[in-house]
Every structure is written in C-alpha cells, then in structure tokens.
Residue frames as qw, qx, qy, qz and C-alpha x, y, z in Angstrom:
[[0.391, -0.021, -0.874, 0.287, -30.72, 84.03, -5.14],
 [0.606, -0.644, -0.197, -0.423, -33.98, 83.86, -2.70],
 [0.354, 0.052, -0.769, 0.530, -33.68, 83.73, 0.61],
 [0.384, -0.544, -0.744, 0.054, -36.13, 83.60, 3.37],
 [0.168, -0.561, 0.165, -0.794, -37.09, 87.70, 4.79],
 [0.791, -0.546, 0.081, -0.263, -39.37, 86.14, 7.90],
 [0.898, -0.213, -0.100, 0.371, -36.26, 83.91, 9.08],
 [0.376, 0.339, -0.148, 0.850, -33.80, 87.34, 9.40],
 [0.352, -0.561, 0.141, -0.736, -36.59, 89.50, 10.91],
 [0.849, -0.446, -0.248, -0.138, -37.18, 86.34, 13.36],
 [0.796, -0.076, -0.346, 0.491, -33.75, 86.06, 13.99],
 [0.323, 0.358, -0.213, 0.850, -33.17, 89.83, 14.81],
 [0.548, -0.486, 0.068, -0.677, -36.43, 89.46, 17.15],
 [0.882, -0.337, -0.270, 0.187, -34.60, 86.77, 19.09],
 [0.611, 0.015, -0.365, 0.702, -31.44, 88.67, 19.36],
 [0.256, -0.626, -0.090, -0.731, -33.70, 91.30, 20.83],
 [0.677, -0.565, 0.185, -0.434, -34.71, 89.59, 23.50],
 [0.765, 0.194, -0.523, 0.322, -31.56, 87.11, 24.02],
 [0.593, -0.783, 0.185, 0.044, -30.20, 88.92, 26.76],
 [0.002, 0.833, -0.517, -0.194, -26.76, 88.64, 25.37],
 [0.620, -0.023, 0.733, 0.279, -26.41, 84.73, 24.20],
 [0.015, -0.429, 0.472, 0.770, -25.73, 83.87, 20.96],
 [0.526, 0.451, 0.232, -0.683, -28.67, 83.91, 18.87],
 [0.370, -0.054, 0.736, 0.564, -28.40, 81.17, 15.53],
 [0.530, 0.562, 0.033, -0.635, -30.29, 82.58, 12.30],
 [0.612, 0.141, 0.763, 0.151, -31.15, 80.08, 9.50],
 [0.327, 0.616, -0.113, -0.708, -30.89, 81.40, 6.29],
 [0.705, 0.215, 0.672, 0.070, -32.29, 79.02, 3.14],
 [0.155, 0.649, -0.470, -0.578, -30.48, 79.10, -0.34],
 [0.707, 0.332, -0.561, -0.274, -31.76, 76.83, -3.34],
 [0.921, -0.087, -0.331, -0.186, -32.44, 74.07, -0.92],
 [0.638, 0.120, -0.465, 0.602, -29.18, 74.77, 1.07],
 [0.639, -0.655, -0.298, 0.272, -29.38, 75.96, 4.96],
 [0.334, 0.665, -0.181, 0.643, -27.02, 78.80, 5.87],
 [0.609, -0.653, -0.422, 0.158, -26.61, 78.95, 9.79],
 [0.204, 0.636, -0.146, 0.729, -25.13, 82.35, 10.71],
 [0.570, -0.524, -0.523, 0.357, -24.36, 82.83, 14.51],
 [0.077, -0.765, 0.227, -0.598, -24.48, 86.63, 16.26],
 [0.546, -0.235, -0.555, 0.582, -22.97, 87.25, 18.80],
 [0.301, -0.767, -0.386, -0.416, -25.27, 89.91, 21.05],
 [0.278, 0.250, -0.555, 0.743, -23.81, 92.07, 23.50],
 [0.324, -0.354, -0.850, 0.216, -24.86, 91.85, 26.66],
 [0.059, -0.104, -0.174, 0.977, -26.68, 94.88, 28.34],
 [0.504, 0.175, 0.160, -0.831, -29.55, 96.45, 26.37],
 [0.493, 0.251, 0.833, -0.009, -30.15, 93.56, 24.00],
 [0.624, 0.705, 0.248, -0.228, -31.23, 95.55, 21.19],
 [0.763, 0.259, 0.396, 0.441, -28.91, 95.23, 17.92],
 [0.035, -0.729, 0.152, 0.667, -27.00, 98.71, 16.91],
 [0.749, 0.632, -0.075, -0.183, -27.75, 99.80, 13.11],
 [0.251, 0.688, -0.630, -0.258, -23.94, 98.83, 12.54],
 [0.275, -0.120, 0.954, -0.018, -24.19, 95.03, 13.75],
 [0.626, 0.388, 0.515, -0.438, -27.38, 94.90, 12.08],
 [0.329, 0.833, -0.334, -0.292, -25.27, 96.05, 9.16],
 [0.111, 0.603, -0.726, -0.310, -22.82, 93.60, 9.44],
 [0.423, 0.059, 0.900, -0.089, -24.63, 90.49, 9.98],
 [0.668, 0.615, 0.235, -0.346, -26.92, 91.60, 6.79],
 [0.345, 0.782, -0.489, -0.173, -23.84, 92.29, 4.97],
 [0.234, -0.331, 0.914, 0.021, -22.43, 88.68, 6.58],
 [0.666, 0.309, 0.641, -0.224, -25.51, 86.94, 5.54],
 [0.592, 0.761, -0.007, -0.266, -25.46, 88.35, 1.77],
 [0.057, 0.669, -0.738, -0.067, -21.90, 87.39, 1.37],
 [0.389, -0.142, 0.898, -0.147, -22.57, 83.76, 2.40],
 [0.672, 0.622, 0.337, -0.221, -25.54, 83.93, -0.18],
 [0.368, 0.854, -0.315, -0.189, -23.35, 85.32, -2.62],
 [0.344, -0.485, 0.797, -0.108, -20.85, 82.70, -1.77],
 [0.551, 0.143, 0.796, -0.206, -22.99, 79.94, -2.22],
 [0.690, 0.506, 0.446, -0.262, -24.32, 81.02, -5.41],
 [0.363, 0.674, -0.600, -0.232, -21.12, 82.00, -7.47],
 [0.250, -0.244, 0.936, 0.038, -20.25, 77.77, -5.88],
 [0.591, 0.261, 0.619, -0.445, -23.65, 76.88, -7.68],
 [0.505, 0.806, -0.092, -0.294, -22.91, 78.52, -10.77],
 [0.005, -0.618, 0.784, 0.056, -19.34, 77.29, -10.64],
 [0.573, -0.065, 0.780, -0.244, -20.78, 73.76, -9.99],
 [0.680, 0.488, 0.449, -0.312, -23.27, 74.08, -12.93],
 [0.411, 0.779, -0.403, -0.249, -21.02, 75.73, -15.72],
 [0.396, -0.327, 0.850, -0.122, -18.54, 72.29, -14.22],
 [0.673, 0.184, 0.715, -0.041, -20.89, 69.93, -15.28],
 [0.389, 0.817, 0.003, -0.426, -21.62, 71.96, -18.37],
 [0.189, 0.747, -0.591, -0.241, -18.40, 72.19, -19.68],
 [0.449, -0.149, 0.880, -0.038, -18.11, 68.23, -18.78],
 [0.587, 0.546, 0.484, -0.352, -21.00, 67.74, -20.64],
 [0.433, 0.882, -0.088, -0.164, -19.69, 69.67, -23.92],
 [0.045, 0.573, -0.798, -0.183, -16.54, 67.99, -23.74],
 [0.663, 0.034, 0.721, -0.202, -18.21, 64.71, -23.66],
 [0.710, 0.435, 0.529, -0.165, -19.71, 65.43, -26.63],
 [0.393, 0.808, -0.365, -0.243, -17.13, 67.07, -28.68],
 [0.267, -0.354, 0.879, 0.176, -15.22, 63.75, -27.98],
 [0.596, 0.291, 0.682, -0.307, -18.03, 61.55, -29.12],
 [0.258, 0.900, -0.044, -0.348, -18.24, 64.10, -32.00],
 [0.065, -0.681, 0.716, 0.138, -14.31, 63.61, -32.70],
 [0.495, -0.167, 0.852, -0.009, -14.46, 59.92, -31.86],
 [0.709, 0.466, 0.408, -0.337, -17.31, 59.73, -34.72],
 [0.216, 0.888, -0.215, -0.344, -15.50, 61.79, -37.07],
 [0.004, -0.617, 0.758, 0.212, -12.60, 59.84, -36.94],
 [0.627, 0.156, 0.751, -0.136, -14.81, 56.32, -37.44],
 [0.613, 0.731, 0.106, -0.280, -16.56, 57.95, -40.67],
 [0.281, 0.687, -0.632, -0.221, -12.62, 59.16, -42.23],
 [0.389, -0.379, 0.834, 0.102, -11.48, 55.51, -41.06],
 [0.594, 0.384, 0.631, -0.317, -14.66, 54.02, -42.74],
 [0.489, 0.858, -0.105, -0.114, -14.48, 56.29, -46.23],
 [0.020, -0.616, 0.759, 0.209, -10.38, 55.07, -46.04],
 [0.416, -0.089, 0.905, 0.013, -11.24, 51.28, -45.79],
 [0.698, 0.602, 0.341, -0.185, -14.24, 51.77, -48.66],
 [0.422, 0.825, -0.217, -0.308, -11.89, 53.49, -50.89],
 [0.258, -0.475, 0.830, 0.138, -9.17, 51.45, -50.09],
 [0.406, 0.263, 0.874, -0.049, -11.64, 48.40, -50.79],
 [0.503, 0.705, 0.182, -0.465, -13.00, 49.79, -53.81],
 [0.071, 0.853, -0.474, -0.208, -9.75, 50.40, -55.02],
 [0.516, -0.111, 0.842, -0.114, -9.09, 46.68, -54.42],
 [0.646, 0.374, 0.654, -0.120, -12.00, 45.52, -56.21],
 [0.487, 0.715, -0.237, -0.442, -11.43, 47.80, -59.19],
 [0.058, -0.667, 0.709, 0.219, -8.21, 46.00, -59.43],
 [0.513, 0.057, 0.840, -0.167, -9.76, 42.75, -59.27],
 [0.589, 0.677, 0.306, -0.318, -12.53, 43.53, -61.76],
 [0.217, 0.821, -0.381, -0.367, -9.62, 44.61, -64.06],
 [0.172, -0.352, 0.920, 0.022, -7.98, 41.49, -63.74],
 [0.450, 0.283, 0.827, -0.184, -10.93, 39.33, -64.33],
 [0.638, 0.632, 0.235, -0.373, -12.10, 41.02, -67.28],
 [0.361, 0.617, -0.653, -0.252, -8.60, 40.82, -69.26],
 [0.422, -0.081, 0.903, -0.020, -8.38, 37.25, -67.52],
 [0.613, 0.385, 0.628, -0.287, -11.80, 36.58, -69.32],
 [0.637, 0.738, -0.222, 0.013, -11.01, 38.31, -72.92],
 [0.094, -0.531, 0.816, 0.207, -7.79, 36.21, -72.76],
 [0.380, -0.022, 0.924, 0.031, -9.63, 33.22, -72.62],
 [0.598, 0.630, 0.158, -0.470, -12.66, 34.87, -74.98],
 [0.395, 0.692, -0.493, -0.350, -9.98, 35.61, -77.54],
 [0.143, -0.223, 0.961, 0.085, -8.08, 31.82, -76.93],
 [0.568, 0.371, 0.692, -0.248, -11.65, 30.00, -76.98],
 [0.590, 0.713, 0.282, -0.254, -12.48, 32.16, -80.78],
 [0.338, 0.655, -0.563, -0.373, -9.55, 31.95, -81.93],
 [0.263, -0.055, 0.963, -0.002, -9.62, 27.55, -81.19],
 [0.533, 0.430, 0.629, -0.367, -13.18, 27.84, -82.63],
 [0.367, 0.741, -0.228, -0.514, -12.23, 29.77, -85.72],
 [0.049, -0.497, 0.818, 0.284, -9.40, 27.22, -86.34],
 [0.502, 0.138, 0.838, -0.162, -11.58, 24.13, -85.84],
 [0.520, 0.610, 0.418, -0.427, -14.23, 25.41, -87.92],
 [0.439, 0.693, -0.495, -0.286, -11.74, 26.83, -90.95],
 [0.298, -0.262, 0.916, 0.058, -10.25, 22.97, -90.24],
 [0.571, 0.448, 0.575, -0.377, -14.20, 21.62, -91.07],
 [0.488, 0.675, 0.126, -0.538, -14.34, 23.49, -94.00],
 [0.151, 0.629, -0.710, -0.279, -10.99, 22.60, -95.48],
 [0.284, -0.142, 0.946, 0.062, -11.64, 19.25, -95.34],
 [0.546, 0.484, 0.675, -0.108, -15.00, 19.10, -96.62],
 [0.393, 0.795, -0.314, -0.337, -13.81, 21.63, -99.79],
 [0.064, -0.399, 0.895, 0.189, -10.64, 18.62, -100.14],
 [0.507, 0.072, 0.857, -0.046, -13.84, 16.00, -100.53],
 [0.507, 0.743, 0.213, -0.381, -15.61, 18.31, -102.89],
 [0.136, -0.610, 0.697, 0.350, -12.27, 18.10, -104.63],
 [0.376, -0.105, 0.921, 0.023, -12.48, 14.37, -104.76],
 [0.639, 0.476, 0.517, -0.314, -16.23, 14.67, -106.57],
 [0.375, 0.731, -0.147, -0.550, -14.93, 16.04, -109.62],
 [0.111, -0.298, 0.909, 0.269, -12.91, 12.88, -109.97],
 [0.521, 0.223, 0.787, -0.244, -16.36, 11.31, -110.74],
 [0.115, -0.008, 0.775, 0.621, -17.87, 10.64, -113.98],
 [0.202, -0.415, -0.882, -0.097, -21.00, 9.71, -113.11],
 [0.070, -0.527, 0.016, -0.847, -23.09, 12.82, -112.76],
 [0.706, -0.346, -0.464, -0.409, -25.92, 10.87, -110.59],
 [0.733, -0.255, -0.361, 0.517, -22.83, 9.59, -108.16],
 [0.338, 0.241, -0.038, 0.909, -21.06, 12.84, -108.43],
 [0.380, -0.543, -0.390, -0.639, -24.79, 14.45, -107.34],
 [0.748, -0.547, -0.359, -0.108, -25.33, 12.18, -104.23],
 [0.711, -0.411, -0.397, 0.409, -22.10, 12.96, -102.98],
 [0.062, -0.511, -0.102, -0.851, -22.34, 16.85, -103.25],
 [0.458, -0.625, -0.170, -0.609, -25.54, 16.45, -101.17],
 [0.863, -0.310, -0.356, 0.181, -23.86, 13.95, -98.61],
 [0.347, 0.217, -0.227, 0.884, -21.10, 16.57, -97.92],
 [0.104, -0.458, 0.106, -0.877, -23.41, 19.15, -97.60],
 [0.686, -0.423, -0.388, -0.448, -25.25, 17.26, -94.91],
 [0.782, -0.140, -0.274, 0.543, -22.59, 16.41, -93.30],
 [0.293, 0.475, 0.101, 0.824, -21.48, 20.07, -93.21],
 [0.399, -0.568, -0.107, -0.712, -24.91, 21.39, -91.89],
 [0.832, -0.413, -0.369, 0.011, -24.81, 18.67, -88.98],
 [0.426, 0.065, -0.183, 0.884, -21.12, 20.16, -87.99],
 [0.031, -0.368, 0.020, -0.929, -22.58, 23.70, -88.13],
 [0.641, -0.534, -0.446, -0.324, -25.65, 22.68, -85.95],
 [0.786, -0.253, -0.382, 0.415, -23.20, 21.42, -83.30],
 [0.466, 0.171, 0.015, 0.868, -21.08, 24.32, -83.77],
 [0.145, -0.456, -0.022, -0.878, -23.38, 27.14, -83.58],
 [0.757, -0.619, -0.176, -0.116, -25.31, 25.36, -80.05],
 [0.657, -0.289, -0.180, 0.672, -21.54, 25.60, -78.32],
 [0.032, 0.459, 0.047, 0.887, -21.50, 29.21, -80.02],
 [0.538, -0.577, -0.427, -0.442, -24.64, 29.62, -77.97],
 [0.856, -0.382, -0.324, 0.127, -23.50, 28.39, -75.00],
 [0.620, -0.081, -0.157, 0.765, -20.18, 29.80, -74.94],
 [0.074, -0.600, -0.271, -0.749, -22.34, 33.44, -75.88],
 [0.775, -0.450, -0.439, -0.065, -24.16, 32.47, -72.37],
 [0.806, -0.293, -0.309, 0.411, -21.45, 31.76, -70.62],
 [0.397, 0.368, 0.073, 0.838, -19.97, 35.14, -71.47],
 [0.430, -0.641, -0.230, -0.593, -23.19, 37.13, -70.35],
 [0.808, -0.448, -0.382, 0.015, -22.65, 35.24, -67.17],
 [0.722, 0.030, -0.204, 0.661, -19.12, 36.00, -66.44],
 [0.106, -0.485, 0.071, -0.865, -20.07, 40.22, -67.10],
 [0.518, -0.485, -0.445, -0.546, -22.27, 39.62, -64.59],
 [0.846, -0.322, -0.297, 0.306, -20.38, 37.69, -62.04],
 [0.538, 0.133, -0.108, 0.825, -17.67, 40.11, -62.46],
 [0.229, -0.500, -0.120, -0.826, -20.17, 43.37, -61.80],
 [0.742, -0.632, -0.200, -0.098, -22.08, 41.44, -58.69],
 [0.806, -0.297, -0.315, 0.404, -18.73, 40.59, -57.29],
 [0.474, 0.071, -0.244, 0.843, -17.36, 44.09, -57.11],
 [0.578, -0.612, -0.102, -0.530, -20.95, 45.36, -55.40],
 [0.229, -0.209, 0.778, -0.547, -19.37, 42.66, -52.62],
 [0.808, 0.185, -0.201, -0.521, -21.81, 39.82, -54.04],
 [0.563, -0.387, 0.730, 0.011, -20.81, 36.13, -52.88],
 [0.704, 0.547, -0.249, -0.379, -20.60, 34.78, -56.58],
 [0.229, -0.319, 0.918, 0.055, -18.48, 31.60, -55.29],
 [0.591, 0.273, 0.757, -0.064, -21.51, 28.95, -56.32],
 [0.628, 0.728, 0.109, -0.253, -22.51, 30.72, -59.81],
 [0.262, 0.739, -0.596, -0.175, -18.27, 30.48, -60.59],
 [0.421, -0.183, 0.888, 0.015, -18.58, 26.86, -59.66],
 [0.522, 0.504, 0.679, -0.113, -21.66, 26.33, -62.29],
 [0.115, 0.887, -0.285, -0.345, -19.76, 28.37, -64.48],
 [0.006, 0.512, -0.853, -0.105, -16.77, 26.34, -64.56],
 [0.647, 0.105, 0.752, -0.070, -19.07, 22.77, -64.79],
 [0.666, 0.606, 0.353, -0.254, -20.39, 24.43, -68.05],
 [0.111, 0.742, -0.614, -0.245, -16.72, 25.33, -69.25],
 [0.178, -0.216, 0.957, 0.081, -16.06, 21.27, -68.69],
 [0.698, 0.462, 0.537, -0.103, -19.50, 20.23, -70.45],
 [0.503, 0.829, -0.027, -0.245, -18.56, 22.68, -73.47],
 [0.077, -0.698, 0.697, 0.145, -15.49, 21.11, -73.66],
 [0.449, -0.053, 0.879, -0.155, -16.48, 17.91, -73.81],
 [0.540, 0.722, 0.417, -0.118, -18.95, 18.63, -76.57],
 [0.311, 0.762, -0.477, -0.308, -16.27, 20.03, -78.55],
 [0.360, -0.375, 0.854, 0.008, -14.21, 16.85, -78.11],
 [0.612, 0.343, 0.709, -0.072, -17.26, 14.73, -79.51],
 [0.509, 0.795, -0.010, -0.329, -17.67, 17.69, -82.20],
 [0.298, 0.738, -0.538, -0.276, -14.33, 17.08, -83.48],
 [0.370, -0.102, 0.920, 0.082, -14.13, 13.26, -83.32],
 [0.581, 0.566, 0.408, -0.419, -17.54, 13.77, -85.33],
 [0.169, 0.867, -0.254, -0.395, -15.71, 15.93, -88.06],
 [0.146, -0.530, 0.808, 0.211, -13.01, 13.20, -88.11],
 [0.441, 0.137, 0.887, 0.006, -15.13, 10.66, -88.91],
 [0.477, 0.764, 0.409, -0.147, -17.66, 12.59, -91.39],
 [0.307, 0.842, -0.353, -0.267, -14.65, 14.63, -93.67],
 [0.599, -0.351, 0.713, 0.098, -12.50, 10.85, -93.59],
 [0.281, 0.031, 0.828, 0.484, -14.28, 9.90, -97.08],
 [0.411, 0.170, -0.045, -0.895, -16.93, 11.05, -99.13],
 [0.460, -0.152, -0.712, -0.508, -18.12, 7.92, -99.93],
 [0.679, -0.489, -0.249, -0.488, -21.32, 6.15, -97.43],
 [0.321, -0.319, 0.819, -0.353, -20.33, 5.60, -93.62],
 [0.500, 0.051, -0.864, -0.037, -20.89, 2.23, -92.53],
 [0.679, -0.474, -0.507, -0.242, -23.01, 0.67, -90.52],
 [0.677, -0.482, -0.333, 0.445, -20.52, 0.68, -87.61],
 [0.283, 0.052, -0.080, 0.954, -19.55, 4.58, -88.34],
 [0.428, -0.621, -0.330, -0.568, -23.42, 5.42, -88.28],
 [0.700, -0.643, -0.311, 0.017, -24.07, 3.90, -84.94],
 [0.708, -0.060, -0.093, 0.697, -20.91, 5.96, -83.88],
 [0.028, 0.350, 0.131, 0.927, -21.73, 9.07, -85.55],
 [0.601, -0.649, -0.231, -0.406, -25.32, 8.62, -83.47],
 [0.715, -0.449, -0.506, 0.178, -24.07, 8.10, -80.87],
 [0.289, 0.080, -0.005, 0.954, -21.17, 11.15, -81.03],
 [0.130, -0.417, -0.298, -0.849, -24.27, 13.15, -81.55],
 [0.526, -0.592, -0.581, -0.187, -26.26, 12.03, -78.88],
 [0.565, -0.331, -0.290, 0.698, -23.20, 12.31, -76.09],
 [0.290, 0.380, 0.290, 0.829, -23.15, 16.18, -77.83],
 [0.099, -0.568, -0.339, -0.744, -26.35, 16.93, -77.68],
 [0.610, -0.724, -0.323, 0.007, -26.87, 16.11, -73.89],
 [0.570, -0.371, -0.115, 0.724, -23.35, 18.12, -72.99],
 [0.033, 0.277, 0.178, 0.944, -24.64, 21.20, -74.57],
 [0.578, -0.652, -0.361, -0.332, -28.41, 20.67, -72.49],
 [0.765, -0.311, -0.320, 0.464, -25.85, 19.68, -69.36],
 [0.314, 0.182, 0.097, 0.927, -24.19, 23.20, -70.25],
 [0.322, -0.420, -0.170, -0.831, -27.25, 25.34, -70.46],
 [0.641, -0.584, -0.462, -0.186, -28.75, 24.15, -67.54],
 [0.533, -0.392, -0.320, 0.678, -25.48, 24.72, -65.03],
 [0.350, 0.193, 0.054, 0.915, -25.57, 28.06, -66.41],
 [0.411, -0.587, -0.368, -0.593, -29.09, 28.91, -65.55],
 [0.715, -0.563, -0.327, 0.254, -28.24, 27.33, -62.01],
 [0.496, -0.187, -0.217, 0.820, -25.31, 29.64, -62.14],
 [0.130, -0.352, -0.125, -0.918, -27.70, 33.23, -63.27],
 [0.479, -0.732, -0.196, -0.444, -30.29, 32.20, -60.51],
 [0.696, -0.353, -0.317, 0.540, -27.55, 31.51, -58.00],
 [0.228, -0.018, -0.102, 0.968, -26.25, 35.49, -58.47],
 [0.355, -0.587, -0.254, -0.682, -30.13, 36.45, -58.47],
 [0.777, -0.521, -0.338, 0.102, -30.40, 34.56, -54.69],
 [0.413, -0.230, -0.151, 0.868, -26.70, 36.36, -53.58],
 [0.109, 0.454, -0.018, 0.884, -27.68, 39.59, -54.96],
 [0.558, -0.552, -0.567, -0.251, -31.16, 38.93, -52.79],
 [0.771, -0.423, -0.273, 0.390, -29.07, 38.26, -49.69],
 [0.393, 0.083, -0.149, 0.904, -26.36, 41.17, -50.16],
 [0.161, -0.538, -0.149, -0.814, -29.05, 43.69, -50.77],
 [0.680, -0.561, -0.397, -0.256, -31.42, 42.11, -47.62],
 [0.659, -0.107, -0.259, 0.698, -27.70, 42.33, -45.58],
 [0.342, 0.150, -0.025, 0.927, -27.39, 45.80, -46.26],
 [0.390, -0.552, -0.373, -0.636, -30.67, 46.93, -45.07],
 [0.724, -0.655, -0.204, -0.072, -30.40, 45.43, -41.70],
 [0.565, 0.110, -0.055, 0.816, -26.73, 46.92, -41.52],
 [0.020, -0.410, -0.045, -0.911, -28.07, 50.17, -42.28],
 [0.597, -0.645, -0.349, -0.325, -30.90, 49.42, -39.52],
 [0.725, -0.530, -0.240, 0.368, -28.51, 48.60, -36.98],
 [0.491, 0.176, -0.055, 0.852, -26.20, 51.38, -37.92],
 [0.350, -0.657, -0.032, -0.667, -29.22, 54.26, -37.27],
 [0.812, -0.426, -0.394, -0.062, -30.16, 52.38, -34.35],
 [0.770, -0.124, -0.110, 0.616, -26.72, 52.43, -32.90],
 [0.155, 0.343, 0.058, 0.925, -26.46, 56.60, -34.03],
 [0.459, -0.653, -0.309, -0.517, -29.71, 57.03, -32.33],
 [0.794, -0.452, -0.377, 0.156, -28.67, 55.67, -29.29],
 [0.603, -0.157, -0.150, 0.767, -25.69, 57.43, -28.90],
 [0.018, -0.545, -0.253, -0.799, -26.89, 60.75, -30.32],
 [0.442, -0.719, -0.029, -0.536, -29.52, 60.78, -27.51],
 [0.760, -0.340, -0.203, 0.515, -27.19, 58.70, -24.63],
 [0.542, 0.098, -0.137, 0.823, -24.95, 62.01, -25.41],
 [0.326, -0.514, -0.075, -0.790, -28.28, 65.12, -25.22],
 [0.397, -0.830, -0.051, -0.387, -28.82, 63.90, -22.02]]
C-alpha cells in the first residue's frame, strides 16, 4: 500500500512549530484520504522519538486497516462474481440434461410412431396384394373357363379367332393391372419416405394429403378395372356395339385415374422435398440464434 512520505514529514514539520495545537496530517491510500490528528504537547513543540513512534505506528495501522477492507472488498466481489457464474454454469447444465430428456423422450415418441406407421402401412401393403392377387387369379379363372368354352367349337377358323380375342382381352386387363402395380409401387416409395422425413420432425401433413388423393384415384381405377373384366370374361363371343363404346370408355375413365394418381404423387414427393427445405433452413437459424444467445451470456457472465 503507497502512501505519501512528503505529507508525514510535512505534518511532523507543522507539529514542530504548532506550539501545542493539534496538528491534522493527511495521509493518501489508493485514492482514499486518511486524516490522522496529533495531539502536541505544549512547551517545547518538538515531537519525542516515542510519539513520533506512535503516530507512525497509528498511521500504518490505519493503512493496514484500509487495505485488508480493500482486499476484503475485492475478494467480495470476486467471490460474487464466481458464484454468479457457477449458477449460470448450473442453470445451463440443468437446461442441456432438461433438453437431452425432452429429445430422448421425443425420439422415443417418434420411434414409436414410426413403428406404428410402418406395420400400419405393411397391413395395408399386405391387404392391397393380397385384393390384387385375388382379382387378378379371379381374371385368369375366368378367361381359362372361356378357353374352356373354345374347345366346344368345331370350326378350327372360329375356334382360332376366339383364342386370339381372349388373349387380347387378357393383355388389355394386364396393361391396366400392371399401371396400378406401378402406382401402388410409387405410392409405397412415398410412404418410406414420409415415414423417415416425419421422424427427422418434417411437416409431411400436405404430401399425406396427396398421398391419400392417389389411394382414392387407384381405387377408382380398380373399380373401372374390374367392371372392365366383367364385361370382357362375360362371353367369348364379339362385344357389341354398345359393350365396345363401354369398354372405351371404362378404359378411358382408367387411364386418366392412373395419370390423376401419378401426378398427386409427384405433388406429394416435391411437397416433402419443399418441407425437408424448410426444416433443414429452420434448423440453421435455430442453431444461429442458439450461439448467439451462448455468446451473449458467456461474455454478459466474463465481465
């Protein structure tokens, strides 16, 4: 602790020549004043070594004083300081566990979900191929029962044309058939997909709505497929004029609910490209404001 030598020797060359009043010395500590009063007997005026003694020994004490209350003052804030930040510290700590509980938790969540939606979806896989399997083994039987029927012919020439009329009939079925395959393949691809964005935390509500339109087109195009069937496996001999313009027409409805199909689905794979877009572009400016926010506090707490 400094302290001012010319402001002691001044004061002990005033109480020299005081004449016995009491004499004030100013003594300056780290910006702090000390005012120390002697009292100066009266007589010769000059200071005996023992009062010179104590008032050195009072003055050092009052320094000494003052600087164990500085130190005490500083270590004070100190220790404030260092608790501040072990709370901060703490307070983080316990944000992060709460955070890492509510992901896992939510993970956990979504796993469940994901589980659920994929058996949901191979329920309805398996229900959908095992209705397609039937339909199709239906098709076949019926057009094997007309092939029957040729053998009843005589007439190789007759017996010829309606061979090839079956099998034309047949290949038009399968045509139908294997564009809903298609579709329903799609639709599959779509679902994994949905089901994998949505447990990233992907809004996949508009791609399961254009999902589900293409579920009701592919339905509908089955519907026509098998009224088709009914009408082409009914006889083996030549549709009529009013079962043609029917059969075109079955085919037409068909072919635009299978185009009607493949198109929601595309709306529904660039809808989850446009969410993923957004989640990912979300989570960047999250993570910006999160530093941001750490920074702030980090250096709010160093000083």
């Amino acid at each position: 602790m400094a302290f001012s030598v010319s402001n002691i020797v001044k004061a002990e060359d005033d109480a020299s020549t005081s004449g016995g009043k009491e004499v004030n010395a100013s003594v300056s500590t780290e910006g702090t004043t000390i005012n120390t009063t002697t009292n100066v007997k009266s007589g010769s005026g000059i200071l005996t070594p023992e009062q010179k003694r104590i008032n050195a020994e009072t003055r050092l004490k009052a320094q000494a004083d003052l600087k164990l209350k500085n130190e005490a003052n500083r270590a004070e804030v100190k220790l404030k300081k260092e608790a501040e930040k072990a709370e901060i510290k703490i307070r983080k700590e316990e944000n992060k566990a709460e955070v890492k509980v509510k992901r896992e938790a939510a993970k956990e969540e979504v796993k469940l979900k994901k589980e659920e939606m994929q058996a949901e979806f191979k329920l309805k896989r398996e229900a959908l191929k095992n209705e397609n399997d039937a339909r199709r083994e239906e098709i076949k039987q019926k057009m094997e029962d007309l092939r029957e029927k040729i053998k009843e012919e005589k007439d190789t020439i007759k017996a010829k044309i309606k061979e090839e009329r079956i099998t034309g009939r047949e290949k038009a079925l399968e045509r139908f058939e294997a564009a809903v395959e298609r579709m329903n393949t799609l639709k599959d691809r779509v679902n994994d997909y949905i089901i994998k964005l949505e447990a990233k935390g992907v809004d996949v509500a508009n791609a399961k709505n254009f999902v589900a339109t293409a579920e009701t087109k592919l339905n509908a195009a089955v519907v026509k497929i098998t009224e088709a069937n009914t009408l082409l496996s009914a006889s083996i001999d030549e549709l009529t004029s009013e079962d043609k313009t029917k059969l075109r027409t079955l085919a037409q409805e068909t072919q635009t609910l299978i185009k009607e199909a493949h198109q929601a689905l595309n709306d529904a794979i660039k809808s989850l490209k446009e969410a993923l877009k957004a989640k990912i572009e979300a989570d960047k400016a999250s993570t910006a404001a999160n530093t941001s926010t750490d920074t702030n506090t980090t250096s709010t707490t160093e000083n």
